[in-house]
C-alpha positions as CSV (number, residue, x, y, z in Angstrom):
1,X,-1.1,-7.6,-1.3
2,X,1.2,-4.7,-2.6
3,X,0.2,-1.7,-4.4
4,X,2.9,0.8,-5.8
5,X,2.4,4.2,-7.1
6,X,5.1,7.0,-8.6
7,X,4.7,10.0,-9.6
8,X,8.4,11.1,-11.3
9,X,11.0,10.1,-9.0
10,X,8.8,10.2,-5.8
11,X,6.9,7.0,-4.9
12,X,4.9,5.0,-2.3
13,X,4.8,1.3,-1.8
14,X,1.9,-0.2,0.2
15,X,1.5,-4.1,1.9
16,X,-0.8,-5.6,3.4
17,X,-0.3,-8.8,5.0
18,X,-0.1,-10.8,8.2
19,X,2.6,-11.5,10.9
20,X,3.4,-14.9,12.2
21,X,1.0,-14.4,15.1
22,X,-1.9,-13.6,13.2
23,X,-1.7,-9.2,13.2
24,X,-3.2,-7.9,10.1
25,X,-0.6,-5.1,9.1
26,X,-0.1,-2.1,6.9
27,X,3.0,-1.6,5.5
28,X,4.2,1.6,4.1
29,X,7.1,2.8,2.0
30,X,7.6,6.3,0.4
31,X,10.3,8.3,-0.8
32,X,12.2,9.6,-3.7
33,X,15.7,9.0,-5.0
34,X,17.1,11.4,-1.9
35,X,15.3,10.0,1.2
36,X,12.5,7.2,1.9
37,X,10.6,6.2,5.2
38,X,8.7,3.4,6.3
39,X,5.8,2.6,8.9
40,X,4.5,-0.4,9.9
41,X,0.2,-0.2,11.1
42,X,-1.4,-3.1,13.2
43,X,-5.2,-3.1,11.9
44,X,-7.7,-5.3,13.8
45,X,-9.3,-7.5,10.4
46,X,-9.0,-7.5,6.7
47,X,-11.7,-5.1,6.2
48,X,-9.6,-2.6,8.0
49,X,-6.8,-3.3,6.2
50,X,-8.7,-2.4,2.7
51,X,-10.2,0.7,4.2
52,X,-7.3,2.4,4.6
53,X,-5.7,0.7,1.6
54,X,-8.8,2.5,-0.4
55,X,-8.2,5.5,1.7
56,X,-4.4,6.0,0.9
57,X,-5.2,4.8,-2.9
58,X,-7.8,8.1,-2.7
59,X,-5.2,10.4,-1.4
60,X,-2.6,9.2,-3.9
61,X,-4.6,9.8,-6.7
62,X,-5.2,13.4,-5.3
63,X,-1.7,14.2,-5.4
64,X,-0.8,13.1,-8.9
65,X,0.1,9.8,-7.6
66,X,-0.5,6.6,-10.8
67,X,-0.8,3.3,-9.4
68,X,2.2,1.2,-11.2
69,X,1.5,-2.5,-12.3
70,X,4.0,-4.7,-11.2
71,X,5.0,-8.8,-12.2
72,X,4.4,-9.7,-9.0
73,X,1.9,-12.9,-8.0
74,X,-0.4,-11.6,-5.8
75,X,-3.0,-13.6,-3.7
76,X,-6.6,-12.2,-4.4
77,X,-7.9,-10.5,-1.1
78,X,-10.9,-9.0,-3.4
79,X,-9.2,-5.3,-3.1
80,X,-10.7,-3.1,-5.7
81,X,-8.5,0.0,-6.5
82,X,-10.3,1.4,-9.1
């Protein structure tokens, strides 16, 4: 799953997926046109996966953050970021 949200030029790009031996992990990317960072979070399921996924989504939103649609095909994991 991947989630993108911007707010001007700054964004922050989430995925959630697993690794070829079987580690749920969190992926994160956020910057702006001048710098951008990345970190990579080993989770222990799914579930924990989509709490912090809702927890970051909550903290976005916070800080003016919108939640960009993109073309992409995503598999359903039954994430609900509303």
């Amino acid at each position: 799953m991947i989630v993108r949200w911007q707010k001007n030029s700054d964004y922050r790009v989430i995925r959630i997926y697993r690794d070829l031996v079987g580690d749920w992990v969190v992926e994160q990317c956020w910057g702006n046109s001048l710098a951008s960072h990345q970190s990579h979070t080993l989770v222990d399921s799914r579930q924990a996966a989509r709490a912090m996924m809702l927890q970051i989504n909550r903290e976005q939103r916070k800080q003016g953050f919108r939640r960009c649609v993109t073309g992409e095909e995503q598999l359903d994991f039954g994430f609900d970021l509303s």
